[in-house]
DOFIRO-786852 format. One line per 8 residues: number of its first residue (from 1); for each residue x, z, y of N, C-alpha, C. Coordinates in pm, whole numbers. Layout:
% DOFIRO-786852
NUM) X,Z,Y,X,Z,Y,X,Z,Y; ...
% end
This chain:
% DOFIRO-786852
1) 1260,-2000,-197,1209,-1867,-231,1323,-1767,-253; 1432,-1818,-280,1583,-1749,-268,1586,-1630,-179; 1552,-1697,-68,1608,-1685,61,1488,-1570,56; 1409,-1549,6,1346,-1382,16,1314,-1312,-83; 1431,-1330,-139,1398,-1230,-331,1381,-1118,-276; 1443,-1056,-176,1479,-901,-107,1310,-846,-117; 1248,-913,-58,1137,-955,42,1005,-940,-83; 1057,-1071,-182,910,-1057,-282,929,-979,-377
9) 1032,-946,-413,1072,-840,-507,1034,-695,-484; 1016,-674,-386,962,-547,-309,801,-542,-346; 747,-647,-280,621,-688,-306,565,-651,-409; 639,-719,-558,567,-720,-636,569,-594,-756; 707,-527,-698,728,-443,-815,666,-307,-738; 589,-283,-580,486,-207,-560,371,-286,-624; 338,-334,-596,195,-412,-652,170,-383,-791; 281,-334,-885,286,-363,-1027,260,-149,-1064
17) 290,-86,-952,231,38,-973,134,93,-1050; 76,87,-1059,-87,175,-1119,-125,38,-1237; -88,-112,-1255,-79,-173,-1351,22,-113,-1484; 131,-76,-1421,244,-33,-1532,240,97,-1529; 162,233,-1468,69,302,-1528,12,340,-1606; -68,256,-1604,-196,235,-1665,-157,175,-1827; -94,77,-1810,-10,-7,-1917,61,95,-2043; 117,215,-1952,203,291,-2025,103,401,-2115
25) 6,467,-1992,-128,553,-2035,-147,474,-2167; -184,361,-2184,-297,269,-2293,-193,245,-2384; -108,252,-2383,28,229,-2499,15,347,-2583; 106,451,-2473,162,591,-2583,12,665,-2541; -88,686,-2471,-156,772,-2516,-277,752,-2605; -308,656,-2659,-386,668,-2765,-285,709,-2921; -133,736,-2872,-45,759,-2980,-116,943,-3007; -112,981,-2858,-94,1113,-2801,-279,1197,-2901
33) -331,1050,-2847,-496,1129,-2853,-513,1148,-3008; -427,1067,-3096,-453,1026,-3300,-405,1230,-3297; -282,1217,-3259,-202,1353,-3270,-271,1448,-3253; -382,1431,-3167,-423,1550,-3107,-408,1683,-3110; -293,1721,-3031,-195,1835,-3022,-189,1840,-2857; -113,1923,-2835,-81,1954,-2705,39,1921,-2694; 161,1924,-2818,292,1890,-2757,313,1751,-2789; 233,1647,-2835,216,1522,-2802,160,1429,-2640
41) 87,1542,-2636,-1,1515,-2463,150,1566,-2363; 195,1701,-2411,320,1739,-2292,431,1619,-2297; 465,1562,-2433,534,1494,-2458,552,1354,-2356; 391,1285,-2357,342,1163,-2328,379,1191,-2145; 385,1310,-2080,373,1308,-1917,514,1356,-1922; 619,1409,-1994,744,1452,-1946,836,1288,-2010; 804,1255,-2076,832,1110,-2068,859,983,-1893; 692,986,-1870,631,968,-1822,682,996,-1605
49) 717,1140,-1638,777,1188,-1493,926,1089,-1504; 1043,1091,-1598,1125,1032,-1543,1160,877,-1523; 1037,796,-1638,1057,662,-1574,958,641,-1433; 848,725,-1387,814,742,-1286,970,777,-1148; 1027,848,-1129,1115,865,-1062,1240,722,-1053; 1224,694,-1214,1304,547,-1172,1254,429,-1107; 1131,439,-1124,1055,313,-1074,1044,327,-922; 1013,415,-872,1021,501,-722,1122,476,-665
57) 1239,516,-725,1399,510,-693,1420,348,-652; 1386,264,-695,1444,95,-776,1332,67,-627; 1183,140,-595,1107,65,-470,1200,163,-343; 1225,228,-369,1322,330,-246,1470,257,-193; 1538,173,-286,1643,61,-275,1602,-1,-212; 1498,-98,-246,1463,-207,-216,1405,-230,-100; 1335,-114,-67,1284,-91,96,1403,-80,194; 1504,47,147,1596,35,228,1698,-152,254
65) 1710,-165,189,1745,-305,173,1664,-426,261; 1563,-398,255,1452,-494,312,1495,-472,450; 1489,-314,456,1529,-256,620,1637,-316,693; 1765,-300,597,1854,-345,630,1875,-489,678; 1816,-562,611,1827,-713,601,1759,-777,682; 1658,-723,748,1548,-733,881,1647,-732,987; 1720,-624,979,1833,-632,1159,1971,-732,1158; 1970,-782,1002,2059,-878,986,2049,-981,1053
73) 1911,-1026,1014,1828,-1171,1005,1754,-1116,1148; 1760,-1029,1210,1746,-1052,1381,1890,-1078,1481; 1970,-1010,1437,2130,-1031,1449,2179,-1189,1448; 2125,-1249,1302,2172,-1373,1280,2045,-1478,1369; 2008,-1457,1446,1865,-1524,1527,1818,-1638,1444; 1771,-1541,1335,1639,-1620,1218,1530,-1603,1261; 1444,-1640,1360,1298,-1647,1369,1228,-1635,1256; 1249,-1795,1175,1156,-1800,1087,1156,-1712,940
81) 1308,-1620,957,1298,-1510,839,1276,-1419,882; 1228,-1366,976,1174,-1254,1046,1023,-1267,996; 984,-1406,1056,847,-1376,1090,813,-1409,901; 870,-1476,864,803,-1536,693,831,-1355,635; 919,-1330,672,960,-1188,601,854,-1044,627; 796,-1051,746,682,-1037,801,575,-1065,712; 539,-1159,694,404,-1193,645,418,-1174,483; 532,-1196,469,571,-1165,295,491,-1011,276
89) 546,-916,321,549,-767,344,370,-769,361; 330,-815,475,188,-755,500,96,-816,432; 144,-946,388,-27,-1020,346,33,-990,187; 154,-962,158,181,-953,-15,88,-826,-23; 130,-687,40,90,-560,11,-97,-530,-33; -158,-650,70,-284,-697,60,-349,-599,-66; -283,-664,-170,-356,-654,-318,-305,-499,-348; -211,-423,-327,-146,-303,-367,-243,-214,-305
97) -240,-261,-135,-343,-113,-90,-488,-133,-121; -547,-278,-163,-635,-257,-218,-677,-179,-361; -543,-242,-459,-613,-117,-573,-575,-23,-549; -459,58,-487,-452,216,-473,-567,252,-417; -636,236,-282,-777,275,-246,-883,261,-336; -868,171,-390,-1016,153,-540,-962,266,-624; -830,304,-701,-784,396,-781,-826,521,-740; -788,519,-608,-827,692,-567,-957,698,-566
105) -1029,625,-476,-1180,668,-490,-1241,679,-619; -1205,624,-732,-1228,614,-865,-1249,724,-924; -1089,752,-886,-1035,873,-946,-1090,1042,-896; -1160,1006,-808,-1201,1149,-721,-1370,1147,-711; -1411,1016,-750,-1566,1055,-807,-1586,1068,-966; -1484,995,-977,-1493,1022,-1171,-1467,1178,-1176; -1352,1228,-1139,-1320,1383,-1113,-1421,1439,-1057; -1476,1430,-976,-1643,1518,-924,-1735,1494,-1064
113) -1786,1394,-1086,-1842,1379,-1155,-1844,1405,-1279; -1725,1456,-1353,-1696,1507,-1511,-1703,1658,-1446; -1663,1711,-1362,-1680,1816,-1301,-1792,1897,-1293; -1886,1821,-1266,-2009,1857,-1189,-2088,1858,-1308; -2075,1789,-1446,-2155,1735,-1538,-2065,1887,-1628; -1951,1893,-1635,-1851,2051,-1729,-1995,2153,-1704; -1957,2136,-1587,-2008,2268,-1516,-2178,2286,-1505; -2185,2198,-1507,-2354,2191,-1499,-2402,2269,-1392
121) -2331,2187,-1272,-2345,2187,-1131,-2299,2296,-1030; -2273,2406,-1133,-2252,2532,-1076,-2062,2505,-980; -1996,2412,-1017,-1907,2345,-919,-1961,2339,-797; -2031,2329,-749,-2067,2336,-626,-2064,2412,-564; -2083,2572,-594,-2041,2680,-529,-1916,2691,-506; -1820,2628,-584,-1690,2688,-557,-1623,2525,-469; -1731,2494,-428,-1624,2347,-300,-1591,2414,-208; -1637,2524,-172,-1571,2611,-35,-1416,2602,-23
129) -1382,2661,-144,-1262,2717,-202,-1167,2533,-257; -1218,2436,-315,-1169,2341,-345,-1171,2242,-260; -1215,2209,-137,-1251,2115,-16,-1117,2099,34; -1036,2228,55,-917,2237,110,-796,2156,67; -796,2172,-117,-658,2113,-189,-749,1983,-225; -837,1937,-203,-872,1758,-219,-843,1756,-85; -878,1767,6,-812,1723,133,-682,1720,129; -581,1758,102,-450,1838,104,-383,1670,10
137) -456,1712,-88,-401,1570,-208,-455,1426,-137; -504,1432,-44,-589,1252,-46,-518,1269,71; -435,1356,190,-344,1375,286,-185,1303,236; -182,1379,127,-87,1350,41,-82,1137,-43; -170,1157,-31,-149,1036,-122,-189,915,-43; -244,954,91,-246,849,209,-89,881,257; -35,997,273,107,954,324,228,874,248; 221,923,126,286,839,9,264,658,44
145) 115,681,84,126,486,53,106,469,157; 147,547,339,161,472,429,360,465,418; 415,511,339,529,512,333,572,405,270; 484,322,219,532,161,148,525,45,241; 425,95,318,465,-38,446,573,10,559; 623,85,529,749,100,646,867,10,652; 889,-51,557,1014,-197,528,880,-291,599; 781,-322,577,752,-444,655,746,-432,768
153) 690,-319,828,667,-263,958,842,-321,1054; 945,-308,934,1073,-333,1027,1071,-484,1057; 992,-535,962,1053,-666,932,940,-758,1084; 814,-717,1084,741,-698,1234,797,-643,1330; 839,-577,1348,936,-506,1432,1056,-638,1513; 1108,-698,1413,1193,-826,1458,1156,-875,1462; 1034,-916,1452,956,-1058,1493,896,-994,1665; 845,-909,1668,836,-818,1816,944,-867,1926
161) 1039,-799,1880,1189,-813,1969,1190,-970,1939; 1169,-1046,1903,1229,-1198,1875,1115,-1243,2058; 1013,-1226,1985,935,-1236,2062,909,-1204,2241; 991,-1050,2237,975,-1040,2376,1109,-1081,2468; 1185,-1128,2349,1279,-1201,2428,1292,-1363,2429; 1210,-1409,2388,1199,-1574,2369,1022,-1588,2415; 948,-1502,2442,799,-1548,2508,759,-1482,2561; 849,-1397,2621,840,-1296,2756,726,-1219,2709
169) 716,-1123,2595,633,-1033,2605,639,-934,2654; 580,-848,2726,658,-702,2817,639,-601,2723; 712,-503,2807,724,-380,2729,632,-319,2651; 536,-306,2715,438,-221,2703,357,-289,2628; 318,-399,2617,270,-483,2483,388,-470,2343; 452,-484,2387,614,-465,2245,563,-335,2195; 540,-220,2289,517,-107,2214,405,-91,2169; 284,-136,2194,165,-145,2163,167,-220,2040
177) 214,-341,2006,238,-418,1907,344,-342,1823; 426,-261,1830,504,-177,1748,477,-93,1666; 360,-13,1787,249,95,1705,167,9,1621; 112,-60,1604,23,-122,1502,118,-189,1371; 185,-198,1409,277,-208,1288,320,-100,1185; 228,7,1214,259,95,1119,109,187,1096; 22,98,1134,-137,149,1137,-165,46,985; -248,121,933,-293,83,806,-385,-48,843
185) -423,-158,790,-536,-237,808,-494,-324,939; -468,-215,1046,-432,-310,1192,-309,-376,1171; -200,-307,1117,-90,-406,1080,-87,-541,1001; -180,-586,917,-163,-700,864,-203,-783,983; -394,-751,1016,-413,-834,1183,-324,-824,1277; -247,-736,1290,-126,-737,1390,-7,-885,1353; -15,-907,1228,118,-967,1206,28,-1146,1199; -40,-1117,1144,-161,-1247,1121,-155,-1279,1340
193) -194,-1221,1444,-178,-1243,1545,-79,-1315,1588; 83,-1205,1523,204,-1231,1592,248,-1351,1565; 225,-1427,1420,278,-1501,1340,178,-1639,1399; 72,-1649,1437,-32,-1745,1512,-29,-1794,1568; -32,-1669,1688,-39,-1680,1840,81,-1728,1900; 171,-1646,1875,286,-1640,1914,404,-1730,1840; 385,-1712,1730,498,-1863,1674,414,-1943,1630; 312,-1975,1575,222,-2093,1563,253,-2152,1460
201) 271,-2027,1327,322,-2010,1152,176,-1925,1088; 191,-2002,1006,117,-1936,901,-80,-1942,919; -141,-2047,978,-255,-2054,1006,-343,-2029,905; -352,-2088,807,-388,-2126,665,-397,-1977,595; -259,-1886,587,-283,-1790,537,-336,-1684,621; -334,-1707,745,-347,-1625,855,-535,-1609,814; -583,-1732,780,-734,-1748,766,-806,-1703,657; -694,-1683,550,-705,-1643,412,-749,-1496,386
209) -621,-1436,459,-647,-1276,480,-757,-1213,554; -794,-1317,702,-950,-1239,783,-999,-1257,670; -1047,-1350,647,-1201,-1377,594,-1166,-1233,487; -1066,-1233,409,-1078,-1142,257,-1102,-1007,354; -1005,-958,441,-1075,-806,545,-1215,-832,568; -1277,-942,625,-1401,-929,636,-1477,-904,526; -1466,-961,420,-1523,-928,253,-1515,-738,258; -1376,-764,278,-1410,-588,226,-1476,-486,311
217) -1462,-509,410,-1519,-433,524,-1698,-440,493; -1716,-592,455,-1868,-599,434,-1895,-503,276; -1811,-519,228,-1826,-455,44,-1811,-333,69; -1726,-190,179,-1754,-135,173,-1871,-67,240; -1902,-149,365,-2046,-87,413,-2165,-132,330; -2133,-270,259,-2275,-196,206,-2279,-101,50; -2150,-12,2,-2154,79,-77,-2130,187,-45; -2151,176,83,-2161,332,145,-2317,353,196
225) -2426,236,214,-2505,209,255,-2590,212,97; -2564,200,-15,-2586,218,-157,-2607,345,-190; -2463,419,-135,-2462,584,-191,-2557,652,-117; -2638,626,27,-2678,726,75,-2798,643,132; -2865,549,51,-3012,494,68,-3099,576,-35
% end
């Protein structure tokens, strides 16, 4: 497990996001809410912004690093740390983009909904005017967290090139398989494929992850099939 601290360390200290959050919220702000003041509440988020920026900083290393260490370990013709380094990255992230997507949606019907209940509905006239900056922010905060799979995306990336030079894959599949390496959802099945099909690693977990995509795919149609029955 040495041999990919780079690798799980990345993993887990995204994964640990919106836990150590949340962790921090439930600590100092029930300090914030006894106080009930305003320069206890300003206090609790200017705190708050700069161990946020360190924690960011420490996953901003570590990606670059990951990056780095991907063209090493294609350089040094490691197959099997390409492709394990690969699957580290996509099937670890699994659990991260699942709760950021549960967080946001959470967070943006709980926000409608305290909204809509302030206002006593009269919010609704003014979505004309607010449709724009929720779009703008959920633009925003899908680009933020397609920016966390870009270290694995490299680390697929060398398993690609490993590939089209040891099982003759052509070009135009390399690039096709390149682009999905940086598609949300298609990249894990992308790497679950590469890692299968093509090196004939990782079956077991390869089977672990469909079935759980299929779970969610079924969990969210039928709560979208909930909201509008």
């Amino acid at each position: 497990m040495k041999k990919y601290k780079l690798q799980i360390s990345y993993v887990i200290l995204l994964t640990l996001c919106l836990p150590l959050s949340a962790l921090y919220f439930t600590l100092f702000g029930e300090t914030a809410a006894v106080a009930e003041n305003a320069d206890s509440a300003s206090h609790l988020l200017s705190a708050y912004i700069p161990l946020g920026f360190v924690y960011w900083a420490g996953v901003t290393v570590l990606g670059i690093f990951n990056m780095i260490q991907s063209f090493r370990s294609f350089k040094a013709g490691s197959v099997s740390e390409c492709v394990n380094g690969m699957l580290i990255h996509k099937y670890g992230l699994v659990v991260f983009f699942v709760i950021n997507f549960c967080t946001i949606a959470l967070l943006m019907l709980s926000t409608g909904l305290i909204a809509m209940i302030a206002s006593q509905g009269t919010i609704i006239f003014a979505l004309p005017f607010l449709l724009p900056w929720l779009f703008a922010a959920l633009i925003a905060a899908s680009f933020f967290t397609w920016l966390a799979m870009i270290p694995g995306a490299f680390w697929g990336i060398q398993v690609i090139r490993f590939t089209r030079v040891q099982r003759g894959m052509s070009m135009g599949k390399a690039i096709f398989h390149g682009f999905l390496q940086f598609v949300f959802m298609a990249d894990v099945l992308d790497a679950a494929y590469l890692s299968v099909k093509k090196w004939g690693r990782g079956k077991r977990s390869a089977a672990v992850i469909c079935a759980l995509y299929v779970l969610l795919v079924a969990g969210a149609v039928w709560s979208i099939c909930r909201i509008f029955a």
